[in-house]
GUKOL-503019 format. One line per field, with one value per residue (C-alpha): residue number from 0; residue in one letter; x, z, y. Coordinates in steps of 0.2 Angstrom, whole numbers, plus 5000, padded with zeros to 4 digits. Example, Ala and Ser with C-alpha at 12.3 -4.5 7.8 and 13.67 -1.06 7.14 Angstrom:
2
k: c(0	1) $
r: c(A	S) $
x: c(5062	5068) $
z: c(5039	5036) $
y: c(4978	4995) $
% end
This chain:
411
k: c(0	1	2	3	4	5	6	7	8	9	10	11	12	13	14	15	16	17	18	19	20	21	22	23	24	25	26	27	28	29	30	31	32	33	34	35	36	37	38	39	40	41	42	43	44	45	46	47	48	49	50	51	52	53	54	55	56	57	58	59	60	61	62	63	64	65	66	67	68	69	70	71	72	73	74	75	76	77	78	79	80	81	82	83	84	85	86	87	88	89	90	91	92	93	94	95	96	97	98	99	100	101	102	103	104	105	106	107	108	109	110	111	112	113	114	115	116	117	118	119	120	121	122	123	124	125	126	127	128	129	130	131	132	133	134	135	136	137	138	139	140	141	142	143	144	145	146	147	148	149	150	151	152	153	154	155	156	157	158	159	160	161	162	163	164	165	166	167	168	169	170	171	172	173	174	175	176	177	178	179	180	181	182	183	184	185	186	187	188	189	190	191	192	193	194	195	196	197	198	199	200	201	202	203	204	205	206	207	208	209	210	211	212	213	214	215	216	217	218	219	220	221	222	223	224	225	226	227	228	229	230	231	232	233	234	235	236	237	238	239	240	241	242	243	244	245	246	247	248	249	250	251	252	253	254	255	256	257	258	259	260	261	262	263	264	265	266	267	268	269	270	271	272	273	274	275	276	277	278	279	280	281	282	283	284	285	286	287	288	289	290	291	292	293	294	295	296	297	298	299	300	301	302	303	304	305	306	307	308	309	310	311	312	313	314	315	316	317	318	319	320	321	322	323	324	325	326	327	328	329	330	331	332	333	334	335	336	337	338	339	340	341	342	343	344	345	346	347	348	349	350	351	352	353	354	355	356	357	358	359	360	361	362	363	364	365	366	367	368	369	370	371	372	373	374	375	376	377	378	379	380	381	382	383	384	385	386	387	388	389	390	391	392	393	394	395	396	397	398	399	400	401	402	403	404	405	406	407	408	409	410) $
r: c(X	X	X	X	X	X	X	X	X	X	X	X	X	X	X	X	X	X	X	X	X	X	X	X	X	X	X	X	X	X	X	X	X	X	X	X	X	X	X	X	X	X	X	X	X	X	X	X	X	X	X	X	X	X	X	X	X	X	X	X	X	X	X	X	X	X	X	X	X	X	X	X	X	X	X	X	X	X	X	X	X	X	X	X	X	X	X	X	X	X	X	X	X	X	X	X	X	X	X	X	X	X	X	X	X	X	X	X	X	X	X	X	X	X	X	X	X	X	X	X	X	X	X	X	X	X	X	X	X	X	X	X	X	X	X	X	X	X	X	X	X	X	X	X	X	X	X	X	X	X	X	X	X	X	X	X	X	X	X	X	X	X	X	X	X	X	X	X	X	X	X	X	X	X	X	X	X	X	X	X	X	X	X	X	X	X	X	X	X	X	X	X	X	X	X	X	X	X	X	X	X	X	X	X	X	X	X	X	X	X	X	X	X	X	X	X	X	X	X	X	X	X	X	X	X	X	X	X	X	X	X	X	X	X	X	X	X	X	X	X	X	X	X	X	X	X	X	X	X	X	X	X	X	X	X	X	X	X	X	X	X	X	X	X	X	X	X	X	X	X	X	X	X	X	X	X	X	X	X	X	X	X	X	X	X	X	X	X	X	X	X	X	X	X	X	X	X	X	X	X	X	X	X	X	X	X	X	X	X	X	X	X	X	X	X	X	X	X	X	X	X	X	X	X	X	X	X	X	X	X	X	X	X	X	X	X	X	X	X	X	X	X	X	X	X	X	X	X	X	X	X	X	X	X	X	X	X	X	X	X	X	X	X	X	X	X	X	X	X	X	X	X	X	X	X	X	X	X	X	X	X	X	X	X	X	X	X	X	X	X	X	X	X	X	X	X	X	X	X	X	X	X	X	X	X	X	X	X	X	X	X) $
x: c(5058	5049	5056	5046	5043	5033	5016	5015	5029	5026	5006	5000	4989	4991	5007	5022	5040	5051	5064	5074	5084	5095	5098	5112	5110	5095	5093	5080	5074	5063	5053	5048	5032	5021	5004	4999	4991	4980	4968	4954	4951	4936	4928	4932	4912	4900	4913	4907	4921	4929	4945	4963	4964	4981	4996	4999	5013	5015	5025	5019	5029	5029	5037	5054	5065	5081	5084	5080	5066	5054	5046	5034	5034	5017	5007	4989	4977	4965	4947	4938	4920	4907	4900	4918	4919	4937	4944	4959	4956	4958	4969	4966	4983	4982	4968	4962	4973	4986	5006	5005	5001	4988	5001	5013	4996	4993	5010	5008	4993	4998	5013	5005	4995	5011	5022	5020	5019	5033	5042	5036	5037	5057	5058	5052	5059	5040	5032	5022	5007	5010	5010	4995	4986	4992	4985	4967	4964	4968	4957	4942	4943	4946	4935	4921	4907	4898	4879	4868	4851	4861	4865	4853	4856	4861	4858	4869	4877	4890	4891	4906	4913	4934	4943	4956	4968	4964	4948	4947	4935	4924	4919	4905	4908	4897	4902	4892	4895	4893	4906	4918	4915	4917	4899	4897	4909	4905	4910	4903	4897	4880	4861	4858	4874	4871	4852	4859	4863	4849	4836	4847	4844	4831	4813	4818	4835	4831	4816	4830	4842	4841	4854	4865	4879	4887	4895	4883	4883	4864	4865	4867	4853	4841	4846	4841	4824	4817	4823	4826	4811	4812	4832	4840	4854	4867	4881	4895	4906	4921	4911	4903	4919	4928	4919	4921	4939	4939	4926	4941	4955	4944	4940	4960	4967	4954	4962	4980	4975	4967	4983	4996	5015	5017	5000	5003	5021	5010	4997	5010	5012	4998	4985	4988	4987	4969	4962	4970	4960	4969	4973	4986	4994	5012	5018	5024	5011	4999	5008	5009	4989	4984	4995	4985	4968	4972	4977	4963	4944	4936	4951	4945	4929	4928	4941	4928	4913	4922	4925	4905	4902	4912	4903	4887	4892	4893	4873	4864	4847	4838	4828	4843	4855	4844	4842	4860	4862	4849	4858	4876	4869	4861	4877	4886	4876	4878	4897	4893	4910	4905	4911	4903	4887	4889	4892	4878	4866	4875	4873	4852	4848	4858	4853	4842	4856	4869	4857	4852	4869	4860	4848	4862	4880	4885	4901	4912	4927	4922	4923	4938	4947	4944	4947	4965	4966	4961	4972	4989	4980	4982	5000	5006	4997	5002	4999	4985	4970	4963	4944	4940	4958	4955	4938	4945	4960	4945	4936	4953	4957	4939	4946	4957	4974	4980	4991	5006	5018	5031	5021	5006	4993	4990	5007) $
z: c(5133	5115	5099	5085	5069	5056	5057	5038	5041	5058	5054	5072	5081	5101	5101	5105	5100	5116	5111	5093	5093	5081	5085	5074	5076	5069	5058	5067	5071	5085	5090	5107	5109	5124	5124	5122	5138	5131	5119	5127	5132	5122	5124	5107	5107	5113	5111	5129	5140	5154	5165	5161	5171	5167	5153	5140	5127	5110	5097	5080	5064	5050	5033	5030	5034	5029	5023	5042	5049	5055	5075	5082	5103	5106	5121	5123	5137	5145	5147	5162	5162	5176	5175	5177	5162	5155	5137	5125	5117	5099	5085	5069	5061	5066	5067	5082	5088	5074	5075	5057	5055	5039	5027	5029	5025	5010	5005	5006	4997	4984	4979	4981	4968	4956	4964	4970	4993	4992	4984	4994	5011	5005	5004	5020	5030	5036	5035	5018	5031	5039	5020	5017	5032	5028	5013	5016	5031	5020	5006	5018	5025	5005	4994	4990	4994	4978	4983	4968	4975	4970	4952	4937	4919	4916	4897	4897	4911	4908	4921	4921	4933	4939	4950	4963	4958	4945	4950	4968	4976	4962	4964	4950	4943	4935	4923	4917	4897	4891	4904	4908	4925	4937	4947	4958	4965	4976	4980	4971	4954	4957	4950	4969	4967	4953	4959	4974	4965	4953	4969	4974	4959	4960	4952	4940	4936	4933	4920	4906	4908	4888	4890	4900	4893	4897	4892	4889	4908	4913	4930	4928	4912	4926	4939	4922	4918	4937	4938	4922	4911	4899	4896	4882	4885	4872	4870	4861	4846	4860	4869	4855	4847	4861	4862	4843	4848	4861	4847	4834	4845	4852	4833	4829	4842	4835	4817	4824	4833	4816	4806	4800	4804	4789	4792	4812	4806	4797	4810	4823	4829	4820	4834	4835	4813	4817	4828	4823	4809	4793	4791	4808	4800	4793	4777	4778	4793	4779	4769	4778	4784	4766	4764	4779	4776	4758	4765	4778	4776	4792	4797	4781	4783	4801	4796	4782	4796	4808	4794	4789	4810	4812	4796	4804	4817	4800	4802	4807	4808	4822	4810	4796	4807	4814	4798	4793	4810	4808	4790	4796	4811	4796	4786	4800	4807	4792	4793	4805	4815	4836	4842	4825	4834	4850	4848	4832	4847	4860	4846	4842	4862	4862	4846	4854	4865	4849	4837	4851	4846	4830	4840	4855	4845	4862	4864	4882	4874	4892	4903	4893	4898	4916	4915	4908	4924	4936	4927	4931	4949	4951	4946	4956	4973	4970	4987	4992	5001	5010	4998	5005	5002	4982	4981	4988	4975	4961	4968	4968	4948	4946	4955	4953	4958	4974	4973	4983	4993	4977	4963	4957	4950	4936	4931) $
y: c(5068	5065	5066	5078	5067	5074	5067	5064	5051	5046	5043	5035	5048	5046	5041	5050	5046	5044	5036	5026	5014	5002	4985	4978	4962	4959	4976	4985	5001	5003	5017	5017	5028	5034	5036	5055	5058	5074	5062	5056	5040	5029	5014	5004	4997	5010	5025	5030	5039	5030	5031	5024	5007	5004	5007	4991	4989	4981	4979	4980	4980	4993	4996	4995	5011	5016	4996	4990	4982	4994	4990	5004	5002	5009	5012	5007	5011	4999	5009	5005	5011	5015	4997	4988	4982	4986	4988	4988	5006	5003	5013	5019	5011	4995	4982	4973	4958	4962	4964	4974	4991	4994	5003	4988	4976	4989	4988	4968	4967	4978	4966	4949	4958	4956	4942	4926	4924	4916	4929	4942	4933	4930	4951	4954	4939	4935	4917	4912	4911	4929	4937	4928	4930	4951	4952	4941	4957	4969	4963	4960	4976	4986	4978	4986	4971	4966	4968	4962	4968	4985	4982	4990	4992	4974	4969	4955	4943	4927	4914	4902	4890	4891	4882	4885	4870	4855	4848	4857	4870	4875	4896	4901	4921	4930	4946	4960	4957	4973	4981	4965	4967	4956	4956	4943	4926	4913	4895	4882	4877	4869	4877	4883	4895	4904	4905	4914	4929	4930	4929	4943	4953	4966	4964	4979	4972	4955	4960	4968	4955	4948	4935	4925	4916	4900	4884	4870	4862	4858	4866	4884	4885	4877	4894	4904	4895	4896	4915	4923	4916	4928	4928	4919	4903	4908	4895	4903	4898	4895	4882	4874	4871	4866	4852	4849	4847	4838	4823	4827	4822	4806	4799	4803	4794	4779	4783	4781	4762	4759	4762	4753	4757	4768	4777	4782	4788	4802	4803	4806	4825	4831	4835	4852	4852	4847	4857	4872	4884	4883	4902	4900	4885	4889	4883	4867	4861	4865	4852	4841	4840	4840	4824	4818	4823	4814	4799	4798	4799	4800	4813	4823	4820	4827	4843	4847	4847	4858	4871	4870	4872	4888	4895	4894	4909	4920	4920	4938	4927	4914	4905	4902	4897	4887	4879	4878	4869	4856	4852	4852	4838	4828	4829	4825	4810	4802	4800	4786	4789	4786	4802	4816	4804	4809	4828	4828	4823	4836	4850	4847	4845	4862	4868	4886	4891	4887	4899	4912	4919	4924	4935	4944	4942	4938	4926	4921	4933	4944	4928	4921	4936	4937	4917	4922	4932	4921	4908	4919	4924	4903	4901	4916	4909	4891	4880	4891	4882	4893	4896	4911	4920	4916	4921	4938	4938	4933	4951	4960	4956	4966	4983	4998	4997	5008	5021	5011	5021	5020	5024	5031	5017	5030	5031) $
% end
């Protein structure tokens, strides 16, 4: 005898309810179905029909109902066709070789959007590899594929390079910088990568592309030279100072060995007071860096610089900043300080992608703010190694969210 459930609940076509059942013990309900002996039976590769060989069973887990573990008994024929040849018939609500039914993958997937594995795999009793595992099929089979021989109206791109821990498994994305879109990902970070997608790009596509931003690494401007001949490099302001930093930091750390006792005690905690512009600077930091920049000349000599460099960015024009650029490195060179040398000589082999921002306006704040993202996706999945799984999660942060079975993702 079967049970009627409400196919809007019950959501397995060709089965049939026989039986329910509620093991205490271990807080399940199982629903033991039959097979519905009316469908036709189909060969899951050629879709040809054949004749029942014989009956298997499996169980397969679903959501959570009424706060119990949720089993599904079902019933599956094995299709033998007129050559011998004999096959599981597949379903439409769970895939091939799985123990999970796709709405319990999609719920999954939908919080290890939000929560960390662990967190989730705690929830639902399961393994931090099963959860995993869940939601890497779920996101192979969802996401829509990013196929760049399809892409057209590109004006802008940014390219950048992330990782999936400190120093480990390198993935190069791509964005379209007009829209923030995430466009392509693969693993790696070498000139071949990035020239993978640009080969992919068609003929039409690749001959409006204007610019490509980037940081200053060599490897992806040579991808943009072989392919994209008549795209600008723009370095952003982001970049550039960045790496003005990082030489601030190096010739203050070699004021600090420098100094005496009394002039480290004022030196010490004052990184930050450095690096940071002046207008964020509360009132007694900036206090305390004037007493600094008074009492040191390189540190005041270098703070002065960084201030000039950021003004060059004020600059509408290729050919004046240009200019301005070439006068700051002089200025600059002449301090005679190791590390204002080094990043003088950085800046002038750079100086066209520096200045191109003259010409596009274009800065990384797009790539910065998918970076963000891909920074929380990297705390929330802690301990993943699995490559393939994080460029998936890298796709995801790119898409929609789903409608889960709580909520709407509109509301």
């Amino acid at each position: 005898m079967s049970i009627p459930m409400p196919s809007a609940v019950f959501k397995f076509p060709g089965q049939v309810v026989n039986d329910v059942a509620y093991g205490a013990s271990s807080n399940q309900l199982i629903f033991a179905c039959r097979r519905d002996r009316r469908r036709k039976v189909l060969d899951p590769e050629t879709g040809q029909s054949g004749t029942i060989n014989r009956y298997v069973r499996r169980r397969i887990k679903d959501t959570p109902l009424f706060g119990c573990y949720n089993i599904i008994e079902i019933e599956l024929a094995e299709v033998r066709l007129s050559n011998g040849v004999r096959r599981i018939e597949e379903v439409c609500f769970v895939e091939k070789g799985c123990y999970y039914t796709k709405r319990f993958c999609k719920l999954i997937s939908g919080l290890c959007r939000h929560m960390t594995i662990q967190s989730v795999a705690k929830h639902f009793d399961l393994r931090w590899e099963t959860v995993k595992n869940m939601d890497k099929l779920y996101l192979q089979t969802t996401l829509p594929a990013l196929n760049p021989g399809k892409l057209n109206n590109l004006k802008y791109i940014g390219v950048d390079e992330v990782a999936r821990a400190k120093g480990h498994d390198y993935m190069t994305v791509v964005y379209d910088m007009v829209s923030g879109q995430l466009i392509w990902v693969e693993a790696g970070r070498t000139s071949d990568v990035f020239s993978i997608f640009l080969k992919q790009l068609s003929p039409e596509c690749a001959s409006i592309i204007e610019a490509v931003a980037m940081d200053m690494g060599p490897a992806y401007q040579r991808s943009v030279r072989d392919n994209l001949p008549n795209a600008d490099i723009v370095f952003d302001r982001f970049h550039v100072m960045k790496n003005f930093s990082k030489a601030i930091d190096n010739q203050r750390r070699i004021e600090f060995r420098k100094a005496d006792n009394e002039g480290k005690k004022l030196m010490k905690g004052c990184r930050f007071l450095l690096l940071k512009n002046r207008d964020k600077l509360k009132e007694r930091q900036e206090e305390k860096l004037k007493i600094l920049l008074n009492e040191n000349k390189n540190l005041s000599a270098m703070y002065v610089l960084k201030e000039q460099l950021q003004a060059l960015w004020s600059h509408s024009n290729y050919e004046e900043m240009h200019a301005a650029l070439e006068q700051w490195c002089l200025i600059a060179d002449a301090s005679n300080m190791l590390y204002m040398k080094k990043f003088v000589k950085s800046a002038r082999k750079n100086k066209v992608g520096i200045c191109n921002y003259a010409k596009h306006s274009l800065t990384s704040a797009r790539i910065e703010a998918g970076n963000v993202g891909i920074g929380l996706l990297r705390k929330r999945a802690r301990g993943i190694q699995d490559t393939e799984y994080f460029k998936l999660k890298i796709r995801q942060l790119g898409t929609a969210e789903e409608d889960s079975i709580f909520y709407k993702s509109g509301a």
